[in-house]
C-alpha positions as CSV (number, residue, x, y, z in Angstrom):
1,X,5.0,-19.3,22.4
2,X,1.4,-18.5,22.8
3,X,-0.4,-16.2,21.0
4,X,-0.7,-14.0,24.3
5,X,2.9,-13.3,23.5
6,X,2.3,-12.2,20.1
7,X,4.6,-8.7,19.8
8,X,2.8,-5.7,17.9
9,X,6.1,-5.2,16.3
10,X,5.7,-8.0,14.6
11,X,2.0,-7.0,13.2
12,X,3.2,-3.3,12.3
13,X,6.4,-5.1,9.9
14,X,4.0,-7.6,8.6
15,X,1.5,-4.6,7.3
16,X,4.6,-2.8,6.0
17,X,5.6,-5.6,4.3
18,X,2.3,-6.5,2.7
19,X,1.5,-2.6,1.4
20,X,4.4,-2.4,0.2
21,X,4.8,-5.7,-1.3
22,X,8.1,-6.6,0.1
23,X,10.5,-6.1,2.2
24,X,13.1,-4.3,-0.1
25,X,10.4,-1.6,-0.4
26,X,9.2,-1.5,3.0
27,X,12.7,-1.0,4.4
28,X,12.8,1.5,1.7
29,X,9.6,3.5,2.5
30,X,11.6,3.5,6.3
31,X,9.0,1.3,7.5
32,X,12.6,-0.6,9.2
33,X,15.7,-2.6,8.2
34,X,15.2,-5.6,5.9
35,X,16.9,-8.0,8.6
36,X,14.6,-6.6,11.5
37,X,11.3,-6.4,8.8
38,X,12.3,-10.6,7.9
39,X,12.9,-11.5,11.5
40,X,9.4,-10.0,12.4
41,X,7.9,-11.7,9.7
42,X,9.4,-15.3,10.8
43,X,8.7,-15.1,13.8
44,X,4.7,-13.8,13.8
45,X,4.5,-16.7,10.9
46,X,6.1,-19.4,13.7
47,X,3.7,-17.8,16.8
48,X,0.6,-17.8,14.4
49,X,2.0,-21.6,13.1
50,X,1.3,-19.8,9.5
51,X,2.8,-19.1,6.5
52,X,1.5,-15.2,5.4
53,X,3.7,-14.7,2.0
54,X,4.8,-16.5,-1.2
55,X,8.1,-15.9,-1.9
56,X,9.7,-15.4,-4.8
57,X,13.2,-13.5,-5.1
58,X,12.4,-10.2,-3.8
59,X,8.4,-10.1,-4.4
60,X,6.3,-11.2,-2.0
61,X,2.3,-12.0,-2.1
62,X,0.6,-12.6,0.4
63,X,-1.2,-16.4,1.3
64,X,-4.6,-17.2,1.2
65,X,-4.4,-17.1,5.3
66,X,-1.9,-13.7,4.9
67,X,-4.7,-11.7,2.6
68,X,-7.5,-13.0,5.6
69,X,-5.0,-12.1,8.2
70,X,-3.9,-8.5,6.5
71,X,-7.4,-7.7,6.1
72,X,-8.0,-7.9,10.0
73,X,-4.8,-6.3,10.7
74,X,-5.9,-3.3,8.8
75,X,-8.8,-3.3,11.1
76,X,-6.3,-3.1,14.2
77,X,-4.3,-0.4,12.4
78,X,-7.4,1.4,12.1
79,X,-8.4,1.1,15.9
80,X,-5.0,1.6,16.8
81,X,-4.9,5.1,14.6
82,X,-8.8,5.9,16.7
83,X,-6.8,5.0,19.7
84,X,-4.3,7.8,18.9
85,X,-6.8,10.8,17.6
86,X,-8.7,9.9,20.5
87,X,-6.1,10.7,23.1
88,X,-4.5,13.8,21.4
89,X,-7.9,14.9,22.0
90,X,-8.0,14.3,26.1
């Protein structure tokens, strides 16, 4: 897989995930079901060839490379939420 192929599903579940601080709570806060929120994890972690969370039990904190990698994907969050203000505007 190539990171071309990288699905923004994937992104979205990860920053669920991290603000929430697992995936219990993220599935929780409706961001989607644990077995969707864990598959989405695995596989962005196997297409980015990283590993974004510690796990232990339930908790999850994010890697050295997952905190990096959170803190840009709150930059795309933020673009994408622009994006959207933007065009409700046109």
């Amino acid at each position: 897989m190539t990171r071309s192929d990288l699905d923004w599903r994937w992104l979205k579940s990860f920053l669920a995930v991290a603000d929430a601080g697992g995936m219990h709570a993220a599935a929780s806060a409706g961001a989607s079901s644990q077995p969707t929120l864990s598959r989405h994890i695995q596989q962005l972690e196997e297409s980015l060839n990283v590993s974004l969370f510690h796990r232990s039990g339930r908790a999850l904190t994010l890697t050295t490379d997952g905190a990096a990698l959170y803190e840009r994907a709150c930059e795309v969050r933020a673009a994408v939420l622009s994006f959207e203000r933007q065009a409700s505007g046109l």
